[in-house]
C-alpha positions in Angstrom: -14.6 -10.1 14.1 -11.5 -8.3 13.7 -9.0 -6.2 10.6 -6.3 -7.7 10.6 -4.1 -4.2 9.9 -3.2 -3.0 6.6 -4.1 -5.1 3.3 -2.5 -2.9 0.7 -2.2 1.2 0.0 -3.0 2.1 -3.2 -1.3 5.4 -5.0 -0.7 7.6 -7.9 1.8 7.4 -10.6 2.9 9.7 -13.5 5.5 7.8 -14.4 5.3 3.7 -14.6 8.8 2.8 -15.4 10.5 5.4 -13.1 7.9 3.7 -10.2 8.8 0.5 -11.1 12.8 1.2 -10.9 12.3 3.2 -7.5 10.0 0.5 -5.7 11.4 -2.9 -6.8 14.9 -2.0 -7.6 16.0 0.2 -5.1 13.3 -1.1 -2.6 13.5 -4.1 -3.8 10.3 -5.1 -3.2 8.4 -7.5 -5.5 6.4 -6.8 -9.0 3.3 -9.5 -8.0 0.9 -8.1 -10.2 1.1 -6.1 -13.4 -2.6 -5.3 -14.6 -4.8 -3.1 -14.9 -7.1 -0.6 -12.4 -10.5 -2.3 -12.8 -12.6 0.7 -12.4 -10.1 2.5 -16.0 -8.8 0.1 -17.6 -6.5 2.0 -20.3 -4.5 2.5 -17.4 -1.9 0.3 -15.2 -2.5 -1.0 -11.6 1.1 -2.3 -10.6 1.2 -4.0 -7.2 5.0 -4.3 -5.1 4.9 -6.8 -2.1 6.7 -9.3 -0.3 8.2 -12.4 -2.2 4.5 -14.1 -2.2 2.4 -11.0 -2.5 1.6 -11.3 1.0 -1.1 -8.8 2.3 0.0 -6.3 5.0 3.1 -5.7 2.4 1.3 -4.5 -1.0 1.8 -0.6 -1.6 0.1 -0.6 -5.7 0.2 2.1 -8.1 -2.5 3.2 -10.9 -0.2 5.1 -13.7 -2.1 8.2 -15.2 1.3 8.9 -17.5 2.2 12.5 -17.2 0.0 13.3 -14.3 0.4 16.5 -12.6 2.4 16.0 -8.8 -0.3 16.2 -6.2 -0.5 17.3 -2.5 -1.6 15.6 0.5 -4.0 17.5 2.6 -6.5 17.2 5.0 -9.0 13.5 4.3 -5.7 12.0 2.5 -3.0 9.7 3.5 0.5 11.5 3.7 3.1 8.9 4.5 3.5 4.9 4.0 5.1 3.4 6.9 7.4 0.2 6.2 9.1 -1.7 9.0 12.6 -3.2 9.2 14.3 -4.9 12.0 16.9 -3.3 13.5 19.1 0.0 13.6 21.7 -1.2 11.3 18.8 -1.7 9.0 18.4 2.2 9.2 22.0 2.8 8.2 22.2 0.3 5.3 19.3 2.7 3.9 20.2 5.5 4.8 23.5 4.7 2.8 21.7 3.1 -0.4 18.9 5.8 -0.7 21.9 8.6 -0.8 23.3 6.5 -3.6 20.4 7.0 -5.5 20.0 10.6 -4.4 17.5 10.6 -2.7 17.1 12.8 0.3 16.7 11.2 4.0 15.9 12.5 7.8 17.2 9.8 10.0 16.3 9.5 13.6 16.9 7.1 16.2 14.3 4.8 15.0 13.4 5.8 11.7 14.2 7.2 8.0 12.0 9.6 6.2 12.3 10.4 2.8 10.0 11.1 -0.3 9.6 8.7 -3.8 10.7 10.0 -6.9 6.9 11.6 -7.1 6.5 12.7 -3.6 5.2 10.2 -1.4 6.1 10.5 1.5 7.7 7.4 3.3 9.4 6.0 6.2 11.3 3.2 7.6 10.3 2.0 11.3 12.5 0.2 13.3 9.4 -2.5 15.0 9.5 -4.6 17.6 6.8 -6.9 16.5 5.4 -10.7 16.9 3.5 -10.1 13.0 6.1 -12.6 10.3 8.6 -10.2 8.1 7.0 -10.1 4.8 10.2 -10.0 2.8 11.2 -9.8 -0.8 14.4 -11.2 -2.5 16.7 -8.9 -3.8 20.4 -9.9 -4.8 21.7 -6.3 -3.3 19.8 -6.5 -0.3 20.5 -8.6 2.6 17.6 -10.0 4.3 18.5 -8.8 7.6 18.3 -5.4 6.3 15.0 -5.7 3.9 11.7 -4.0 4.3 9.2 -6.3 6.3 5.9 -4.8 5.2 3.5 -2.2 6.3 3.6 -1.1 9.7 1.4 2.2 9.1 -0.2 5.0 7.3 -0.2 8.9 8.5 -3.4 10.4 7.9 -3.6 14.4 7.4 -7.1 15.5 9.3 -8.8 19.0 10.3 -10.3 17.1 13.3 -9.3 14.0 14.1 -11.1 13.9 16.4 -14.5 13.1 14.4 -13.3 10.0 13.2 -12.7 8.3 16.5 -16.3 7.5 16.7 -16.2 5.0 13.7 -12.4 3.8 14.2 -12.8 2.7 18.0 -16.7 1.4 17.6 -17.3 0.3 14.3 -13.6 -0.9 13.2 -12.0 -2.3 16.4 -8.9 0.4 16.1 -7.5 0.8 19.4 -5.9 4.3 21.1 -2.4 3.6 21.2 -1.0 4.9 24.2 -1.2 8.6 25.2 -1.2 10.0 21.8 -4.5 11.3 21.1 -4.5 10.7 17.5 -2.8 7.4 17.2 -4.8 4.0 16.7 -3.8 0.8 16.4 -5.7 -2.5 14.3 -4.6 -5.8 15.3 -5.9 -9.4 14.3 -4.4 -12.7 14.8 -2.4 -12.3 12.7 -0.8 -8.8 12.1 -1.8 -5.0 13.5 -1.1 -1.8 12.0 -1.1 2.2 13.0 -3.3 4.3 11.9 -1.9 8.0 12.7 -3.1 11.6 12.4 -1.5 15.1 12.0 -3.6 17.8 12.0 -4.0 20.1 8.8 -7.0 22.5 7.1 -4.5 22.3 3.9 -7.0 21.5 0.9 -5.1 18.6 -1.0 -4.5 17.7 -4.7 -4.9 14.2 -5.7 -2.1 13.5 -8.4 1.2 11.5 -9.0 2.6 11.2 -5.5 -0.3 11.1 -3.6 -2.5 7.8 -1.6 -5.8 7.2 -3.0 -6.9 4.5 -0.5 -5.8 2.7 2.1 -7.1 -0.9 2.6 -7.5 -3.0 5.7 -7.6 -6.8 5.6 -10.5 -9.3 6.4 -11.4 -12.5 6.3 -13.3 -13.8 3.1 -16.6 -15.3 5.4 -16.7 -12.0 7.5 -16.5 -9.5 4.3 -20.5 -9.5 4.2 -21.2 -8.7 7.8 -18.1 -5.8 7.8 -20.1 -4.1 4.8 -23.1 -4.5 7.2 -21.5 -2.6 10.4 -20.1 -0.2 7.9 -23.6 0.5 6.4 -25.1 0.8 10.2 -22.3 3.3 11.3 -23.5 5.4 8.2 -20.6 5.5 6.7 -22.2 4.8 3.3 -20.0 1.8 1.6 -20.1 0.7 -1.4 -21.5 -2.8 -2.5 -19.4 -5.7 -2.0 -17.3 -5.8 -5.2 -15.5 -8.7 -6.8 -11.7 -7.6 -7.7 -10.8 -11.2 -8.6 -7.7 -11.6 -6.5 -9.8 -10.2 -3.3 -13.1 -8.8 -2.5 -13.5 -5.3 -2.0 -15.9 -2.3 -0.1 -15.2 1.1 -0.1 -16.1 4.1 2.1 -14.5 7.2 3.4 -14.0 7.9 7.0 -15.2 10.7 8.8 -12.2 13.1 8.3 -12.2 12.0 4.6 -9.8 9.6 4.0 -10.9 6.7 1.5 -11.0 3.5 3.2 -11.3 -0.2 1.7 -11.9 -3.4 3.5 -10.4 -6.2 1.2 -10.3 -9.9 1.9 -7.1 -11.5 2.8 -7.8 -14.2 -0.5 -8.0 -15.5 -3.4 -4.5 -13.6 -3.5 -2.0 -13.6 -6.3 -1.4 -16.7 -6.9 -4.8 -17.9 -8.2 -4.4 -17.0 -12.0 -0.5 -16.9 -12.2 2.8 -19.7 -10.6 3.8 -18.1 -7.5 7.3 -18.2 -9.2 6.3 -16.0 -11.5 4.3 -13.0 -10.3 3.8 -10.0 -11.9 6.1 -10.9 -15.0 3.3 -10.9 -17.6 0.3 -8.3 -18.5 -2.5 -10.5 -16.1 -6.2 -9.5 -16.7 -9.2 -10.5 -14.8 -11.5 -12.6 -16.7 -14.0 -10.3 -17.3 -10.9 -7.4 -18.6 -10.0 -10.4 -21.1 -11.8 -9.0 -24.2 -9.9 -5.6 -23.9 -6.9 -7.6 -23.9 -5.3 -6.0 -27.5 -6.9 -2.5 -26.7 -4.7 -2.4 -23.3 -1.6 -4.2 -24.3 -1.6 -1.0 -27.1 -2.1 1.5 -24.7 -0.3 1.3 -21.5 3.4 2.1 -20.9 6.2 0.0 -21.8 7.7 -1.2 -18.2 11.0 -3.3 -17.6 11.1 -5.2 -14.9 14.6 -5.2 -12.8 14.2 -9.2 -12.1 14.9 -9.7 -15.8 17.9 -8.6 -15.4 18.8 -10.6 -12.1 17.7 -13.6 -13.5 20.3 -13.3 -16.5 23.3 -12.6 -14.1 22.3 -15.9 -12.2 
């Protein structure tokens, strides 16, 4: 029984059409689902993937409209790691990111740099065997596009407690000689799991992660939230989130974890060729349908305007 790395990491918005410009038009990654967050549903869940809302590429926003920025600290994620493919892939962002002005720290193998809210993220040159999980984008040439997750950074006053439950319970595997550095890896994809050592208290607010999910398969969610419950790490019930299944928990240096299933997916209440272009609801969120569509934030989508230059 294996994760097979990173599902999808969820954050916090303020600002849903400034999110949306930032992570589908100068990302370019993909709007696959525009809804709503189950557990508040006055408010947005927007979710940005690869071109079929593949997991292992889904970083999703909640929008609290106006919210305060927040600060990482220790128990909360810090930095989003995407992969590309090569060097030149560095440069070509390095160059359209300054365009937008935003600031950048490149390195030999990397770009760092910070959302319009204050996420921190970075660009990974990988060497990998996992499939690029790429998104179209007329001003962005495949070679150079973002091919999903290959990460998280983790801020933790002891890292060290949590190794108990990542290595025995989870499957994560020490990666090399770094002492706080884990990898996940199925069949199918891995991901890294990294710490840097803090006692900052954090905020939670626009800018910030509010959980990082790893992927499993649909007949194996039942006996994960069993091994979960044995370790003591107190999950949640299994929970039904229509396009996946979901259980929650936080790990021992506080960081909230979810295991979600690798289907339904996206696809299963919308065409593939048109993900995330409509207000989608799950069935159950139907009812509130007029109460929502009155109260979240008018968003434009940058495809709309690609598909009119076509």
């Amino acid at each position: 029984m294996k994760l097979e790395g990173i599902h999808h990491v969820t954050a916090i918005t303020g600002d849903a059409p400034r999110n949306v410009d930032f992570y589908a038009r100068v990302l370019g990654l993909r709007m696959v689902k525009k809804t709503v967050n189950q557990d508040d549903p006055t408010v947005y869940h927007l979710f940005y993937a690869d071109e079929n809302g593949s997991p292992g590429s889904d970083i999703t926003f909640f929008e609290y409209p106006g919210a305060p920025p927040g600060r990482a600290g220790a128990g909360m994620v810090h930095r989003v790691v995407f992969r590309v493919g090569t060097s030149e892939a560095l440069t070509f962002w390095e160059e359209r990111l300054t365009a937008e002005g935003i600031d950048v720290t490149l390195s030999r193998d990397s770009l760092v740099f910070d959302d319009p809210e204050g996420l921190g993220l970075e660009l990974r040159v990988v060497d990998t065997p996992d499939e690029p999980l790429i998104a179209e984008h007329p001003e962005i040439p495949r070679e150079q596009a973002i091919q999903g997750f290959d990460g998280v950074r983790a801020y933790s006053d002891d890292p060290e407690r949590s190794r108990k439950l990542l290595e025995e319970t989870l499957g994560f595997s020490p990666r090399g000689e770094r002492t706080w550095e884990w990898e996940i890896r199925g069949d199918r994809r891995g991901s890294l799991y990294e710490y840097d050592q803090s006692t900052e208290q954090g905020l939670q607010g626009a800018g910030t992660v509010h959980h990082v999910a790893w992927a499993d398969q649909m007949d194996q969610h039942e006996a994960w939230q069993k091994r979960v419950a044995e370790s003591e790490a107190h999950p949640t019930p299994i929970i039904d989130r229509f396009w996946f299944l979901s259980i929650y928990f936080r790990e021992p240096s506080g960081v909230l974890f979810e295991i979600a299933t690798l289907g339904p997916g996206f696809a299963t209440d919308e065409d593939a060729e048109h993900l995330g272009e409509k207000l989608v609801l799950p069935p159950r969120f139907e009812p509130l349908r007029d109460q929502v569509e009155r109260t979240v934030t008018p968003i434009h989508n940058p495809r709309e305007d690609w598909s009119k230059t076509d």
